[in-house]
NUTI-361268 format. One line per 8 residues: number of its first residue (from 1); their letters; for each residue x, y, z of N, C-alpha, C. Coordinates in steps of 0.05 Angstrom, whole numbers, plus 5000, padded with zeros to 4 digits. Example, Ala and Ser with C-alpha at 12.3 -4.5 7.8 and 13.67 -1.06 7.14 Angstrom:
<nodes>
1	as	5264/4886/5156/5246/4910/5156/5264/4934/5156 | 5257/4955/5142/5273/4979/5143/5258/5001/5157;
</nodes>
This chain:
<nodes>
1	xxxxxxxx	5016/4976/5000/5000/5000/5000/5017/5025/5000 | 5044/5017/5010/5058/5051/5019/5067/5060/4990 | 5063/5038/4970/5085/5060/4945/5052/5066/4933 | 5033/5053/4932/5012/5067/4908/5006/5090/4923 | 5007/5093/4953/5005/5124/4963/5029/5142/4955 | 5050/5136/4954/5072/5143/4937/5071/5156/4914 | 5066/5139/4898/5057/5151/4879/5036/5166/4865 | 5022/5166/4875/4989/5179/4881/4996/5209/4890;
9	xxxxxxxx	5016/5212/4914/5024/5236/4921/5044/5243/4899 | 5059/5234/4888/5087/5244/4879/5069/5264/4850 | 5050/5249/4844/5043/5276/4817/5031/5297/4826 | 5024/5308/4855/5023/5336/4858/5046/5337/4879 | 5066/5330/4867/5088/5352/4872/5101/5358/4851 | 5103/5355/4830/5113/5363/4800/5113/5393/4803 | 5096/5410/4812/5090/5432/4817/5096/5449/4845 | 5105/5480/4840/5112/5492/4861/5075/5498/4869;
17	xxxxxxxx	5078/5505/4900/5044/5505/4912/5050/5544/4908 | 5027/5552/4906/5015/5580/4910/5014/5578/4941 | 5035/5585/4947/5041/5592/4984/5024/5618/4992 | 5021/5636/4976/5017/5664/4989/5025/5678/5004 | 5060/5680/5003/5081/5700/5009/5102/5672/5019 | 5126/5681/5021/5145/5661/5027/5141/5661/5062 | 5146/5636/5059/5149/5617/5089/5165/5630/5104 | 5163/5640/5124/5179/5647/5150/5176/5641/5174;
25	xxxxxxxx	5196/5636/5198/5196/5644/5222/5190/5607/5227 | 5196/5587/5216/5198/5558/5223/5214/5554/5242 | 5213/5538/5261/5226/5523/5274/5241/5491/5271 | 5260/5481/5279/5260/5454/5278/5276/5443/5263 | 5281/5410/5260/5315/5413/5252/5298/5394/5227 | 5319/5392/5200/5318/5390/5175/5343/5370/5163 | 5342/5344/5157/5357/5332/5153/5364/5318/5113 | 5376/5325/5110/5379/5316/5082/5405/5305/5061;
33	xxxxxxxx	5403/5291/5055/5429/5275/5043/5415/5268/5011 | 5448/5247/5008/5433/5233/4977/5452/5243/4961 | 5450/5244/4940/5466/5247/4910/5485/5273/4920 | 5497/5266/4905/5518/5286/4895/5512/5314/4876 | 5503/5292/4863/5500/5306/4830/5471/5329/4833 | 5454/5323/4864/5431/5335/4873/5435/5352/4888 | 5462/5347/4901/5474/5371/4929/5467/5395/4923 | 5478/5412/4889/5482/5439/4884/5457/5450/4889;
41	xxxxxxxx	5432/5435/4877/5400/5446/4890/5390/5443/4909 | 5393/5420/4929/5389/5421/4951/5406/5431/4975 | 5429/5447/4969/5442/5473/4979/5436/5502/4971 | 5419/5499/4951/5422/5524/4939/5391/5534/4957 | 5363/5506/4952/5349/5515/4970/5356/5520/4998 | 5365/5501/5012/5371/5504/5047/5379/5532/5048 | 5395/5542/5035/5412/5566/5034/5396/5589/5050 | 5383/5589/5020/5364/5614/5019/5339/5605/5036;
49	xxxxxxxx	5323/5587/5046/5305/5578/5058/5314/5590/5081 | 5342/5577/5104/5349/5581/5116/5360/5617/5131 | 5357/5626/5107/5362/5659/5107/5336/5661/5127 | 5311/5654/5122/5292/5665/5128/5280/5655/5145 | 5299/5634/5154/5283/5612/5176/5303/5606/5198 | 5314/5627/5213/5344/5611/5229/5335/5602/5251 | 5312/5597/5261/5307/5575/5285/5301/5544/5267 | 5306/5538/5243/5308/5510/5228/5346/5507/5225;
57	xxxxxxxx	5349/5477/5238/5379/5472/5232/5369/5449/5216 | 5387/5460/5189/5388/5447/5161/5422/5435/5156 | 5412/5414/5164/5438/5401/5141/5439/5389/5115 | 5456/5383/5104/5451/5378/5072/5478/5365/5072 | 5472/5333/5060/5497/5327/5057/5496/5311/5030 | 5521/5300/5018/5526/5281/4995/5533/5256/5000 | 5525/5235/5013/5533/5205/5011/5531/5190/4985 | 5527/5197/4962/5503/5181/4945/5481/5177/4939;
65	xxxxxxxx	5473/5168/4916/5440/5168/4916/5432/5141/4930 | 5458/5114/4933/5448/5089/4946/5452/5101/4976 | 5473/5111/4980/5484/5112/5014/5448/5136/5024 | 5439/5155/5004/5423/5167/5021/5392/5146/5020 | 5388/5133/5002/5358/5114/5007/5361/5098/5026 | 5388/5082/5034/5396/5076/5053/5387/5079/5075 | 5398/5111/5085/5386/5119/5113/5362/5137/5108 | 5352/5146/5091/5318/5147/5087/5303/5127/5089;
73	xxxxxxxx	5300/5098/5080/5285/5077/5083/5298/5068/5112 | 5313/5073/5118/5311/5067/5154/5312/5088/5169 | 5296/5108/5162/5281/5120/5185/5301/5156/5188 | 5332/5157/5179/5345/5170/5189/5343/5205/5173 | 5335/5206/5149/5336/5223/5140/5296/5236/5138 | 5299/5263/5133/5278/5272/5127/5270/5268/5091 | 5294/5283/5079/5293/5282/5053/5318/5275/5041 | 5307/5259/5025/5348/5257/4999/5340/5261/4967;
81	xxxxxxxx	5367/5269/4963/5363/5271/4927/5378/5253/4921 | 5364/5247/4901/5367/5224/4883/5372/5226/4848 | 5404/5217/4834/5401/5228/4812/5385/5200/4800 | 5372/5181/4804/5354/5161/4795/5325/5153/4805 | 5314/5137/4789/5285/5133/4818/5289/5107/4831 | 5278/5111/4857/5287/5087/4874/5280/5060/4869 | 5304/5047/4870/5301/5014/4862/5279/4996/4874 | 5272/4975/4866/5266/4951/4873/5260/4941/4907;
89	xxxxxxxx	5293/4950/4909/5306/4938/4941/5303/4953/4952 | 5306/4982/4950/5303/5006/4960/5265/5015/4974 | 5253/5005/4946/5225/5006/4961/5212/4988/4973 | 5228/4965/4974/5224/4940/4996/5233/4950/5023 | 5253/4972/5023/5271/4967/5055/5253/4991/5067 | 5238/5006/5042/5230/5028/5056/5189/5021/5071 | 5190/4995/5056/5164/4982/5064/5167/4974/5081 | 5192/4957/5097/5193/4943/5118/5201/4956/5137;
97	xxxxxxxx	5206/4979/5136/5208/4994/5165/5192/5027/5161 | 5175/5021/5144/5143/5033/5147/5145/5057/5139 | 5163/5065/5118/5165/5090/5102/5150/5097/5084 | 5129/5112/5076/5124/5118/5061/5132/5141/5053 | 5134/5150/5028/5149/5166/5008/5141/5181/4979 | 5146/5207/4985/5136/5219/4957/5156/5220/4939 | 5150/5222/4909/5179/5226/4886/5178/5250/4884 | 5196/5271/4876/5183/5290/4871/5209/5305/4849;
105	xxxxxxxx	5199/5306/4827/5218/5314/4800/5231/5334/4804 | 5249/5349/4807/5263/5374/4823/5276/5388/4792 | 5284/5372/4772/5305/5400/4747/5310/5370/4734 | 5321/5379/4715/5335/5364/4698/5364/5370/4694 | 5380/5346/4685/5411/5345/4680/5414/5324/4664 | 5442/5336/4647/5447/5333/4624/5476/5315/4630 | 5470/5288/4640/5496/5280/4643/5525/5280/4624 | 5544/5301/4640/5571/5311/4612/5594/5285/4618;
113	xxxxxxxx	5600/5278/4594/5630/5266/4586/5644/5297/4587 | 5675/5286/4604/5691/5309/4593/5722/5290/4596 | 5729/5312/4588/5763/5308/4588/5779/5333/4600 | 5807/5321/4590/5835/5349/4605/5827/5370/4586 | 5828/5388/4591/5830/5415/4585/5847/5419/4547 | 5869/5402/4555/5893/5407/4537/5892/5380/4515 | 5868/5368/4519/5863/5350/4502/5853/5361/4472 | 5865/5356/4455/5864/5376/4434/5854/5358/4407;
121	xxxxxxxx	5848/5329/4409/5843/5315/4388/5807/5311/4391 | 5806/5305/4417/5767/5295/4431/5755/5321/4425 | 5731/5321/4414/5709/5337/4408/5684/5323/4413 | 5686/5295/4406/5664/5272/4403/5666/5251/4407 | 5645/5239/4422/5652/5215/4414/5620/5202/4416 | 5618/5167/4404/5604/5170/4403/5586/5148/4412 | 5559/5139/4426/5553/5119/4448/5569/5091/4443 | 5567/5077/4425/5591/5059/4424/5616/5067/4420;
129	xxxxxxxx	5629/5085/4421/5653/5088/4430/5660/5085/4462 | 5634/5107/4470/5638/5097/4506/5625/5070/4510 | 5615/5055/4500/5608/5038/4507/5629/5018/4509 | 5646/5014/4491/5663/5002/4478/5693/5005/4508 | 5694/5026/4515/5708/5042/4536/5707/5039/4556 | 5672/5039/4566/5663/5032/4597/5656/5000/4601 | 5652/4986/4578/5633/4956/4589/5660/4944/4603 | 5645/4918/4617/5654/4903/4629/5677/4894/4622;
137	xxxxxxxx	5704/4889/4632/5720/4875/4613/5735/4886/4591 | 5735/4914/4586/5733/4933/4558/5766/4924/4561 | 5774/4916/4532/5802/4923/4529/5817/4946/4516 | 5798/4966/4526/5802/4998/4514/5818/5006/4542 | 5846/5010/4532/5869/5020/4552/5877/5051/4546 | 5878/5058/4512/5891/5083/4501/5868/5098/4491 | 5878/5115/4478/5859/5132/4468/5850/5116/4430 | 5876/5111/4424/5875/5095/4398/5860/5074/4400;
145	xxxxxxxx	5860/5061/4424/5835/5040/4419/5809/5049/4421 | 5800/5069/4423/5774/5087/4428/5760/5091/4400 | 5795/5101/4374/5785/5108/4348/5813/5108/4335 | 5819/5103/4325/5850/5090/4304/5865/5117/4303 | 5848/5143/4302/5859/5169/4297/5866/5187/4319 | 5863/5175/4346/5872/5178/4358/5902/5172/4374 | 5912/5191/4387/5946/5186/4402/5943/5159/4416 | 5968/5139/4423/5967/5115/4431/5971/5126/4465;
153	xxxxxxxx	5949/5144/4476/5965/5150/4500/5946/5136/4516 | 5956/5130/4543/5946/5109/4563/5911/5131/4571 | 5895/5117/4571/5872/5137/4587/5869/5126/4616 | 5865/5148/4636/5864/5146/4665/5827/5149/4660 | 5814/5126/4671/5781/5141/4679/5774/5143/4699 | 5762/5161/4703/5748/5174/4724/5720/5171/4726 | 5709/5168/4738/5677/5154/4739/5659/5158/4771 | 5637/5160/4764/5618/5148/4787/5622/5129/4809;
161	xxxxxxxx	5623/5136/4832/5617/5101/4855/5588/5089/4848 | 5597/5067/4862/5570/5052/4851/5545/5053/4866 | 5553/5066/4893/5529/5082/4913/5516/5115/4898 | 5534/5115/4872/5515/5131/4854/5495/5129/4839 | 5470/5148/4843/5460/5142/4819/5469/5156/4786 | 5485/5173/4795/5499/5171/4765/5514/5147/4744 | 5519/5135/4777/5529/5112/4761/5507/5091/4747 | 5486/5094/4766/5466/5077/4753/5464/5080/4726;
169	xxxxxxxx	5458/5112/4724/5446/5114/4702/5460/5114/4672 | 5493/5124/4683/5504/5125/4659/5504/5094/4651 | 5508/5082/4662/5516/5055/4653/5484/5037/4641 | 5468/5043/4652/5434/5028/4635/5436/5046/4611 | 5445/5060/4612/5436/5089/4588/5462/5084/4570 | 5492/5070/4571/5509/5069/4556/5515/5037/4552 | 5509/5023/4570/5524/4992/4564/5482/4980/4566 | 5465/4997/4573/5441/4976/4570/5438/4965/4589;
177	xxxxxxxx	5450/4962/4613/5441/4951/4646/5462/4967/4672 | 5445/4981/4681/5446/4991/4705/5464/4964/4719 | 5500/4980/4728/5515/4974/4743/5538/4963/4722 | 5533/4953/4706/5548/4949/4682/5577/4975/4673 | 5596/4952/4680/5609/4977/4680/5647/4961/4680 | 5667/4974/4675/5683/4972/4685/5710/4974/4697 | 5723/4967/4723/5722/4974/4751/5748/4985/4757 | 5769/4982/4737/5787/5002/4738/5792/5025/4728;
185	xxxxxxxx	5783/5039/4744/5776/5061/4739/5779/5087/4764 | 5777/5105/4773/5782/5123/4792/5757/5127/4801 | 5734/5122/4823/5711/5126/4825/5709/5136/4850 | 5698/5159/4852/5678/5168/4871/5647/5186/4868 | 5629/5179/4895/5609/5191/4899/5607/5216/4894 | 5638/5238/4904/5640/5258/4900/5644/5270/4876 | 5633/5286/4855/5634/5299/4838/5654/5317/4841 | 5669/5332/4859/5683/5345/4863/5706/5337/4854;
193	xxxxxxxx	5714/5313/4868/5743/5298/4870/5742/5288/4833 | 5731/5283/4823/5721/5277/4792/5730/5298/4771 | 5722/5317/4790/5727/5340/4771/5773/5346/4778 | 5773/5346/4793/5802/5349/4800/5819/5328/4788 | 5814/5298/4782/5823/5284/4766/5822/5287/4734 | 5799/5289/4734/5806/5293/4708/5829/5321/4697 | 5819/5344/4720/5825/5365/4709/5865/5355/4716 | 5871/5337/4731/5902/5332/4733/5913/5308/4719;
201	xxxxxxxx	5899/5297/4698/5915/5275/4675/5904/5282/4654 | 5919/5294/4639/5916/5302/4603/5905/5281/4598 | 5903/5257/4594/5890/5241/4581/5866/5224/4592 | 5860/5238/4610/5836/5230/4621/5803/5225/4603 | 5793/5210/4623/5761/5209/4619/5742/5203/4624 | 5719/5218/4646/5706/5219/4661/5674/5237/4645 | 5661/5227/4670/5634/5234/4660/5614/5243/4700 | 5598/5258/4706/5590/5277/4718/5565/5289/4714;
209	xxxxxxxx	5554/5305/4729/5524/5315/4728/5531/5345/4704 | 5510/5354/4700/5522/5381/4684/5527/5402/4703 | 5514/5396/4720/5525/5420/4746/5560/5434/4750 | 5563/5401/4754/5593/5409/4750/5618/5409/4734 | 5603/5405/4711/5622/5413/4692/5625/5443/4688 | 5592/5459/4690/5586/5491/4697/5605/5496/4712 | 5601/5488/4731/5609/5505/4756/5652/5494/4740 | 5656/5487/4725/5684/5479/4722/5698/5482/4695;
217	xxxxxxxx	5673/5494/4682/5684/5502/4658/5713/5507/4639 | 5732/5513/4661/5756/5522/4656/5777/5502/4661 | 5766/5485/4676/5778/5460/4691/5775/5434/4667 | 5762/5435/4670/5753/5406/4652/5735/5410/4613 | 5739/5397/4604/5730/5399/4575/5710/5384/4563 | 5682/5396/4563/5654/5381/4553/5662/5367/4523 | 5651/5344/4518/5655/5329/4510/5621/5326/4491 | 5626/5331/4469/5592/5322/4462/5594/5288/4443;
225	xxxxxxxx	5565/5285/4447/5554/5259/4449/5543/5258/4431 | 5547/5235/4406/5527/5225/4377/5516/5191/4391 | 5482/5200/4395/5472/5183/4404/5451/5172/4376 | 5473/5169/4356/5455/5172/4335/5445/5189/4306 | 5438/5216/4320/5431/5241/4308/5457/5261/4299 | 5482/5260/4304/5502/5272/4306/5515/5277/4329 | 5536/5305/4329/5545/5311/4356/5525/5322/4367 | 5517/5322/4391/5502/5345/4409/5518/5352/4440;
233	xxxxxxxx	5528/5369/4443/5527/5381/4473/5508/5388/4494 | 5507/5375/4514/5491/5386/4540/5485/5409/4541 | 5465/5420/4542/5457/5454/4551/5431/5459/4555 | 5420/5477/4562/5395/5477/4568/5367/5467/4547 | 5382/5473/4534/5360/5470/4501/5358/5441/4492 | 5384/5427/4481/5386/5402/4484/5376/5385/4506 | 5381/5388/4539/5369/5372/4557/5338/5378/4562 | 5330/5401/4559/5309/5406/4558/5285/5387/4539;
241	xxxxxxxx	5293/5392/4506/5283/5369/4486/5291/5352/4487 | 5311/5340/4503/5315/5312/4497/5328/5305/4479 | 5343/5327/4461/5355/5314/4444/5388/5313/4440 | 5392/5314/4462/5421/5310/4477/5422/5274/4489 | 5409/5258/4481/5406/5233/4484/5438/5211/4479 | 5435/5184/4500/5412/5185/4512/5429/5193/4547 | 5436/5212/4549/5444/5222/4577/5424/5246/4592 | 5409/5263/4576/5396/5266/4598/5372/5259/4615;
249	xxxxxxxx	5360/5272/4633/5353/5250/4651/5338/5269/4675 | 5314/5273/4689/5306/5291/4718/5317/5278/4741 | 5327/5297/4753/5334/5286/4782/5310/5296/4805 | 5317/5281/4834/5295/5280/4839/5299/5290/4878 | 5273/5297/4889/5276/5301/4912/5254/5275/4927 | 5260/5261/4951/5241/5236/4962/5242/5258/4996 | 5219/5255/4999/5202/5262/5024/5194/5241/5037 | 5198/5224/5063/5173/5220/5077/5159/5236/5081;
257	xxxxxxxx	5125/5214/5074/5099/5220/5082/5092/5244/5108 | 5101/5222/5129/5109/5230/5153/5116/5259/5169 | 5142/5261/5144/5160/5291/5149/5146/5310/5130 | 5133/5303/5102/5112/5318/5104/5092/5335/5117 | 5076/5324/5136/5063/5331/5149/5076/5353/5173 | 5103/5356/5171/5110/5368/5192/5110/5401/5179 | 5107/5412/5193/5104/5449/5188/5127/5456/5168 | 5153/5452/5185/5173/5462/5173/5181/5449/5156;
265	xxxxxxxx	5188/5415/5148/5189/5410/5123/5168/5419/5107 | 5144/5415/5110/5124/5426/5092/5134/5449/5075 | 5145/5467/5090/5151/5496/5089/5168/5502/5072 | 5193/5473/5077/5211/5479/5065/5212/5466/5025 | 5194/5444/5033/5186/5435/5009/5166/5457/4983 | 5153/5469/4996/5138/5498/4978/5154/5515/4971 | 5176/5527/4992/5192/5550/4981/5206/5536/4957 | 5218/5504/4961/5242/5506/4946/5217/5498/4906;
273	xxxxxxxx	5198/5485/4920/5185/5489/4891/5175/5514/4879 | 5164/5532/4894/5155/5561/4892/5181/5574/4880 | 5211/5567/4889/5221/5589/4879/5248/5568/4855 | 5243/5545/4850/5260/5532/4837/5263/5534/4804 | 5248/5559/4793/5259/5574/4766/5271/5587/4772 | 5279/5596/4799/5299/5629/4798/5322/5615/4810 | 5324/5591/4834/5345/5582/4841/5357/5556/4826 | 5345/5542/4809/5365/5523/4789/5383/5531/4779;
281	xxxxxxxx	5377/5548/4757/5390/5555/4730/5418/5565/4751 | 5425/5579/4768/5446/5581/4779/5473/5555/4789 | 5451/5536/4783/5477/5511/4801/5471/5500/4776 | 5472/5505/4755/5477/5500/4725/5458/5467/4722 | 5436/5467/4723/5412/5444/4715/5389/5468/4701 | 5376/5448/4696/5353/5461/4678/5320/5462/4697 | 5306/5475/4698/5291/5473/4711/5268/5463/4701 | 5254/5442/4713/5229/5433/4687/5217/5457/4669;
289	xxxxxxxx	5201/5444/4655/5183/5458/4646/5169/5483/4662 | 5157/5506/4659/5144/5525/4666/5118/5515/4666 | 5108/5493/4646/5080/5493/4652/5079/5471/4668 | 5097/5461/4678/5107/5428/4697/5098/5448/4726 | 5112/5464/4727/5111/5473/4749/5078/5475/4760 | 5072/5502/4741/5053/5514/4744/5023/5502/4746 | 5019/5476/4734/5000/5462/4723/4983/5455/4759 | 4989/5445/4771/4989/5441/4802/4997/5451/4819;
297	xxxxxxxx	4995/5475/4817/5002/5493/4847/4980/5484/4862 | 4956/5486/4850/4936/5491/4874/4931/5463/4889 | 4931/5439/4862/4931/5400/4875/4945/5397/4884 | 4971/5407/4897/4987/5399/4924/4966/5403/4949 | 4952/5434/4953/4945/5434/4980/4918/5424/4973 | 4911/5415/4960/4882/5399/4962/4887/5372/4964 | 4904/5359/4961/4908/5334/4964/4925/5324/4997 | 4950/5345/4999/4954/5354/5030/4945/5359/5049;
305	xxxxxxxx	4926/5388/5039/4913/5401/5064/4936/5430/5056 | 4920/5442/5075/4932/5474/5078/4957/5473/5088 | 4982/5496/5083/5005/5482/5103/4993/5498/5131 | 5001/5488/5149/5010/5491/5185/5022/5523/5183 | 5015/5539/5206/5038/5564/5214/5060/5562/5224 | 5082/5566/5227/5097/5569/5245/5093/5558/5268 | 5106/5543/5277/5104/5531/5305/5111/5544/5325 | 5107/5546/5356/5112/5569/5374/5136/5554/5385;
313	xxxxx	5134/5534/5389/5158/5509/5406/5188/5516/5405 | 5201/5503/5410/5223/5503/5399/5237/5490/5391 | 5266/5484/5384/5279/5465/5364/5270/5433/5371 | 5257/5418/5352/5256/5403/5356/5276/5381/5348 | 5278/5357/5357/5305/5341/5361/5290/5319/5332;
</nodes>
């Protein structure tokens, strides 16, 4: 019963609610983890939320999109982002210790291939080439084994952990099965440390959310992708139609039911949909659609209820 309520809720949250003035003066503490690749928006809300709310202690952290369903389906988190939707096992663990859970579509990203900076031959490449690169077993060591016209230089990769869901996804979306992949390679959860490798072996090659390739522009070198149709590069336009394939992809925010119901997540969940056209496009993702948003402002609080005021209490544990 807990996921068809799940899901039943998750399509009025597609939409920011008609709050009628921004949320202030909450109390109470706010816990949130999960992806990586989800951090830049779920910091960018806390941020500014938190401007306006300093009796709420907000944390925000990056374990992964597996390490945060993890401790959301056991009870420990309020909310996590997720660059995938939750697995199989994931909505089993969150049934057996009585979670229920909303999805809730937060922006879109344009998962980037990139390289070193000083790489001066890569412009393209193209899904079986990475495929060819990342599968299991790949005996793709150089760059010449990638494409004949390329230098015989050794490639270092850089990649996803497997408590990512980037990793999930690049890999169902490039080799055809989620986890498929392979394992020598430089991997972490952190997007950060990804971006510093690559940006320190010329012959590198790694892949990342589009966030931070934005935010690294100068560091690292986008890489566009023929999924078919030709080259295409990641950007707003392309991820937006879809025709930046097949890497991009919506990432996502998961609520308990539960923590729903509480004032201040409530609170915090409206501002960040109410104001998530003006705060995405900054941590370099795309923000859904305008009429995604807009279509359900009002079927959140009719299906919810009205939100709660401000609580008088104080920090709650």
């Amino acid at each position: 019963m807990s996921g068809v309520r799940s899901l039943a809720l998750s399509v009025f949250l597609l939409a920011p609610v008609a709050c009628g003035g921004t949320p202030e003066g909450y109390q109470g503490r706010i816990q949130i983890d999960g992806s990586s690749t989800v951090y830049p928006v779920t910091e960018a809300f806390a941020e500014e939320f938190q401007l306006l709310n300093q009796g709420i202690r907000l944390t925000v952290g990056f374990s992964g999109t597996g390490g945060g369903f993890q401790r959301f389906c056991n009870g420990e988190l309020h909310l996590t982002g997720a660059s995938r939707p939750i697995r199989e096992s994931e909505i089993e663990l969150c049934a057996e210790n009585g979670i229920e859970y909303v999805e809730i579509p937060i922006a879109l990203d344009g998962l980037s291939v990139v390289v070193n900076p000083e790489n001066d031959f890569v412009s393209c490449l193209t899904v079986e080439e990475l495929r060819r690169a990342w599968e299991p077993g790949s005996d793709v060591t150089t760059w010449r084994d990638v494409r004949p016209t390329f230098p015989a230089e050794e490639i270092v990769f850089y990649g996803a952990g497997t408590d990512s869901g980037t990793f999930d996804y690049f890999t169902e979306a490039i080799m055809g099965r989620a986890g498929s992949s392979r394992t020598d390679y430089q991997a972490s959860e952190n997007d950060n440390i990804l971006v510093m490798g690559v940006n320190g072996d010329r012959y590198s090659l790694g892949y990342f959310g589009y966030s931070y390739y934005v935010e690294n522009r100068e560091r690292v070198k986008l890489v566009a992708i023929d999924g078919g149709n030709g080259c295409v590069q990641p950007d707003e336009e392309t991820v937006r139609t879809g025709t930046y394939t097949p890497l991009s992809r919506p990432i996502f925010l998961y609520v308990t039911v539960s923590d729903l119901l509480r004032p201040e997540v409530r609170a915090f969940l409206e501002f960040s949909l109410d104001q998530a056209r003006l705060l995405i496009p900054p941590t370099g993702y795309i923000p859904l659609p305008e009429e995604e948003y807009d279509a359900m402002q009002t079927s959140f609080t009719e299906m919810v209820g009205p939100p709660a005021p401000p609580p008088s209490a104080g920090v709650e544990e």
